[in-house]
N, C-alpha and C positions, 0 to 999 in steps of 0.2 A: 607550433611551439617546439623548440628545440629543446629536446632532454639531453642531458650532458652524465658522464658517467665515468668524469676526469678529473674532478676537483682537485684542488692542489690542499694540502692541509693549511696554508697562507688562507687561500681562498674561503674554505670553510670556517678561519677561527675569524677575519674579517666579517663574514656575515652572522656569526657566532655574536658578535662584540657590536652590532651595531643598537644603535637606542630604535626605543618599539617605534616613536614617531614616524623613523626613517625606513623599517620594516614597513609599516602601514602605508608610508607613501609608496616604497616601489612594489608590494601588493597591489595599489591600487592602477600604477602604473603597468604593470605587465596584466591585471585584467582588463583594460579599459586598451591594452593591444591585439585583445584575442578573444573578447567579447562586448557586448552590448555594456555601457559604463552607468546603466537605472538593472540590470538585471542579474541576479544571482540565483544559486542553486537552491532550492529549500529541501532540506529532507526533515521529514517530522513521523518519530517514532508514534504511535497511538497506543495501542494495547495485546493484551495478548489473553485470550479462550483458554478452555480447557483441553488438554489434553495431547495439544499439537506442538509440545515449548522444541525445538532441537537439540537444546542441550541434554550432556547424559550427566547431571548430577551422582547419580547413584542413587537416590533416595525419595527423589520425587516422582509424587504420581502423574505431574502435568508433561511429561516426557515423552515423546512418541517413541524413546528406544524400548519401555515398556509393555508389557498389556500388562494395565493394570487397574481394568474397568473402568476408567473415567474413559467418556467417548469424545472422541473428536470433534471440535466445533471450527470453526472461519474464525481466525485470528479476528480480522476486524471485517466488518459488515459491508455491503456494497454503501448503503446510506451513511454509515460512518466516514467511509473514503471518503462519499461524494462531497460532502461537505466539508470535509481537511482539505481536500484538493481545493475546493475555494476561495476557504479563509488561506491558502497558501496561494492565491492571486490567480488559479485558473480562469481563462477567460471563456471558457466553452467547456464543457462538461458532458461526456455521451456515456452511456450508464445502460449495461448490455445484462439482460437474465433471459428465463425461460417462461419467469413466474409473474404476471401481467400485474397481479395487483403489486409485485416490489415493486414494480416499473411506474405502478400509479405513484406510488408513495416519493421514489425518485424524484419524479417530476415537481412533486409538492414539496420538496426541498430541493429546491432549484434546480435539477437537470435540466441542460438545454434540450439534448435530445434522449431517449431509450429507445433500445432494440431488439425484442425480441428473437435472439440467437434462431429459435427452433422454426421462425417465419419468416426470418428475412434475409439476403444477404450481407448482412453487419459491416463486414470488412469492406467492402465495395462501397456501403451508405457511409460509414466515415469517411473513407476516401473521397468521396463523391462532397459531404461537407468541409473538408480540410481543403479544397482545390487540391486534390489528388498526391499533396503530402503524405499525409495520416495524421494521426496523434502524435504533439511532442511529448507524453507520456501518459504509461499506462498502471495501474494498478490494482491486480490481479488478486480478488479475495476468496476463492475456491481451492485452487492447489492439485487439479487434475490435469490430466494431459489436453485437454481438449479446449476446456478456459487460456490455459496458459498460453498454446498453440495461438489464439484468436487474440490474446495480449500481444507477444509479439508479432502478429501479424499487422496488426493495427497503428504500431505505432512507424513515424516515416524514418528515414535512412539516419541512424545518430540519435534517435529517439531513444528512449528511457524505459523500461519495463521493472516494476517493482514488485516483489514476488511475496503476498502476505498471508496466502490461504498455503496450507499444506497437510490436506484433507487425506492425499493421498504418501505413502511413503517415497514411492519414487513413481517419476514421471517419463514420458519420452519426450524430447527437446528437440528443436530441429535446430540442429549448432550450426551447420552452413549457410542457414539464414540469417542466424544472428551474429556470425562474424563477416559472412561480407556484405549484409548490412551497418556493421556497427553499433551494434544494438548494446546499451549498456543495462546491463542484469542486472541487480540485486536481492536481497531481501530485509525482510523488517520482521523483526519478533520483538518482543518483551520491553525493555523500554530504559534509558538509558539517565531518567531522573526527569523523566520531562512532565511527570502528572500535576505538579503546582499548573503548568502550562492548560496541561488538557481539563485542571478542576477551573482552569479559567475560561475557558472556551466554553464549557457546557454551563456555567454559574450564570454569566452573562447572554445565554442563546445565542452565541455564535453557533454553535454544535446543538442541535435539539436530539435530544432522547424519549424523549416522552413517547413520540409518534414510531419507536424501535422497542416499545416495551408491551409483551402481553400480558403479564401478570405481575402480579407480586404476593409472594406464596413465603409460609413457614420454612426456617429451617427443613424442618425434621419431613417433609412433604419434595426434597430437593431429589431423590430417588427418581420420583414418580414422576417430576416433571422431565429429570433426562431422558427417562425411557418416553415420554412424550415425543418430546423431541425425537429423538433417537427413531422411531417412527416416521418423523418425519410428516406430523397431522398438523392439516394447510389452518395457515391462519399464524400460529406460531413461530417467534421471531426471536427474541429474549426474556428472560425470568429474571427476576431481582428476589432472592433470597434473601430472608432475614431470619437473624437467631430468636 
């Protein structure tokens, strides 16, 4: 695709003034020249944890520019992804921890494949399922050097890496990998108006949560369950607090 960085002000007030029909057609015409003409991009914001938001309001405790005792949690969950990533038309779906029974749980909401990172070669067994592509995208809900590393690793040349755990403040990146691969980066925090969306996906079990909840506890009891968590005592997944 040719970027141009010459416009004439003719040029720009023309495509300024044209009616939306004729926008939408030559839209449709310069992507049906430079991609598949049934496929388009989907990006879909989900939700956002405590304590990890990037922005520096000044005022909020959900801030990692803080310490301000709320602890850090996984923007959104591997089980969460794996099923946005579906309802968003993935046709294969590989779902990578350490923790056997997420991996049970994965598969019982539809993962094609899991992989235990700390037993097996990951990167190699995608490979090895993609015919030696990779993944055309990945989505990384941890936020450490090590996950993040085996996200991009995973995905093939032009592939996608979406960045929604940020457990850690800063990480090491292998940048010569991901430019002369082409790897395109981003990330996803907090949410851009889209929860009518996301109360529809869960209302009608597109999205099940039920099987991602281990309690549901008092307000006034929400201390005890972070420091639970915070521990990090197996079994424990999400709490639904109520006043």
């Amino acid at each position: 695709m040719l970027l141009r960085h010459d416009w004439t002000r003719k040029e720009i007030r023309d495509v300024y003034w044209l009616s939306i029909p004729e926008l939408i057609f030559q839209a449709q015409v310069a992507h049906r020249k430079y991609h598949h003409p049934e496929e388009v991009q989907l990006c879909r914001l989900l939700s956002i944890k405590t304590g990890g938001c990037p922005e520096d309001c000044g005022y909020c405790p959900q801030s990692a520019h803080y310490a301000t005792g709320v602890q850090r949690e996984e923007l959104v969950s591997r089980e969460v992804a794996l099923q946005a990533a579906r309802q968003a038309g993935a046709g294969r779906t590989f779902v990578l921890d350490v923790d056997d029974t997420r991996l049970e749980l994965a598969r019982s909401l539809g993962a094609t494949q899991t992989f235990n990172s700390r037993n097996a070669d990951v990167i190699a067994r995608i490979v090895e399922q993609t015919a030696g592509r990779g993944a055309d995208a990945a989505l990384e809900c941890v936020g450490t050097t090590v996950p993040v590393k085996l996200a991009l690793d995973s995905v093939r040349k032009g592939g996608a890496v979406t960045l929604v755990g940020n457990l850690a403040p800063t990480i090491e990146l292998g940048l010569q990998s991901a430019v002369t691969r082409q790897i395109r980066l981003q990330g996803s925090c907090a949410s851009s108006g889209e929860y009518p969306a996301c109360i529809s996906l869960i209302s009608r079990g597109a999205i099940q949560v039920e099987p991602l909840l281990s309690a549901v506890a008092p307000l006034a009891d929400g201390a005890a369950w972070f420091h639970r968590l915070y521990e990090r005592e197996p079994g424990l997944m999400k709490i639904v607090l109520q006043p």
